[in-house]
C-alpha positions in Angstrom: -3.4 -2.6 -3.8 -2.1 -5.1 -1.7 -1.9 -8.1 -4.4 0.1 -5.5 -6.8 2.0 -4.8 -3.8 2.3 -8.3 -3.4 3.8 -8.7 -7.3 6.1 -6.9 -7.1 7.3 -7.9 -4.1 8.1 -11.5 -5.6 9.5 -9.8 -8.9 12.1 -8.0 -7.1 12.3 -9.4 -3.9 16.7 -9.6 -4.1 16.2 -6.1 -4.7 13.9 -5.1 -2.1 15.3 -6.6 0.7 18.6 -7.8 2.0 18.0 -9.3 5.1 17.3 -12.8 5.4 14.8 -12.6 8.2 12.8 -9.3 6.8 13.0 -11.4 3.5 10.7 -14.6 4.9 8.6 -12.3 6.6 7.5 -10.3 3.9 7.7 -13.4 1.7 5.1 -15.1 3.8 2.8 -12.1 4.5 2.9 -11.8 0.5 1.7 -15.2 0.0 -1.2 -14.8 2.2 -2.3 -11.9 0.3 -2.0 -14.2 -2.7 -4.2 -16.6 -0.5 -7.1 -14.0 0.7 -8.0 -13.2 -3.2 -10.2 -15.9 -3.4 -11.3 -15.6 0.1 -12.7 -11.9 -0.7 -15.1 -13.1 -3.5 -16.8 -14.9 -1.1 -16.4 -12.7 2.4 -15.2 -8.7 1.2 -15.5 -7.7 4.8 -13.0 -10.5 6.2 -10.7 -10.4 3.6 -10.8 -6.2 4.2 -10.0 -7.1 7.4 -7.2 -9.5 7.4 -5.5 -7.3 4.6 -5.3 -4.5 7.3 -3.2 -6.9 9.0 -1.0 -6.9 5.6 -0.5 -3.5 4.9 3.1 -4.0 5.6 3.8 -5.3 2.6 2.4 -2.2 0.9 4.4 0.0 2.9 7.9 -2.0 2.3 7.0 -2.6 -1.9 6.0 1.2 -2.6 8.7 2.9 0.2 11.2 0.9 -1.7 10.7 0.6 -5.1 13.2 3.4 -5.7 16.0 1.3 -4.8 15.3 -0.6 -8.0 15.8 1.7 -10.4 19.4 2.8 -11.6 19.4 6.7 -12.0 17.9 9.5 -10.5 15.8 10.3 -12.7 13.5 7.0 -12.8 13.9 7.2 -8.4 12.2 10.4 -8.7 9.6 9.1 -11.0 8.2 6.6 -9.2 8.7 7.9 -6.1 6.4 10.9 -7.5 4.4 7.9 -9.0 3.7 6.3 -5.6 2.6 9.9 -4.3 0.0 10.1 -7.0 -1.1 7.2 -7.1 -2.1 7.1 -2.6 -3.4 11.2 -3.3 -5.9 9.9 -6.4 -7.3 6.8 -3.7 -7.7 9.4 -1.1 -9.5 11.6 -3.8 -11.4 8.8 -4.9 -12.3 8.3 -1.4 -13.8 11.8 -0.8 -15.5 11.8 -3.6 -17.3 8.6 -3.6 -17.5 7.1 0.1 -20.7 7.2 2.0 -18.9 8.4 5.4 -16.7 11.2 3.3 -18.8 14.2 4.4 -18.1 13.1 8.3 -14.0 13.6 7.0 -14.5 16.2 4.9 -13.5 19.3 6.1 -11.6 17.7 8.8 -11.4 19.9 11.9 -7.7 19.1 14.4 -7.1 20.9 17.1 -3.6 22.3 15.6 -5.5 24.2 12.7 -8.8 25.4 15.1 -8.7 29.3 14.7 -11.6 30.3 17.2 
């Protein structure tokens, strides 16, 4: 997710960001996300791990990818399209993760009825 992330990030980077400094910073965390693809062919774990460290990137591309788009309408849409798209990986999660059924039902204090 991070390398589409990535992408778009160098497709519409003008659009995406208007501050210089923000600008390099994203610029540079994009390109090592273009530079741990090979890596996690070799070594998944590392390459999970560093790309923690880039998550960023995710958060700036999909919060903003609104701002690209010139009417309502299309905001809206990928806005809902973002939504989607995090709810079906955490869905995907549940279902098929080894460690789901320690997550799944979650118990928090707030929602404890006993």
């Amino acid at each position: 997710v991070s390398l589409i992330a990535s992408i778009i990030f160098f497709l519409y980077k003008d659009s995406l960001c208007e501050n210089i400094i923000e600008k390099k910073i994203y610029f540079l965390l994009s390109f090592i996300v273009f530079l741990i693809v090979p890596v996690s062919l070799v070594s998944s774990t590392f390459a999970d791990r560093v790309l923690l460290y880039l998550f960023p990137v995710q958060i700036l591309v999909f919060s903003r990818l609104g701002y690209i788009q010139k009417n309502d309408y299309d905001k809206k849409l990928v806005n809902f399209s973002v939504i989607l798209f995090y709810f079906s990986l955490l869905l995907f999660w549940f279902k098929f993760s080894n460690t789901a059924a320690a997550w799944y039902p979650y118990e928090n204090y707030l929602f404890l009825t006993d």
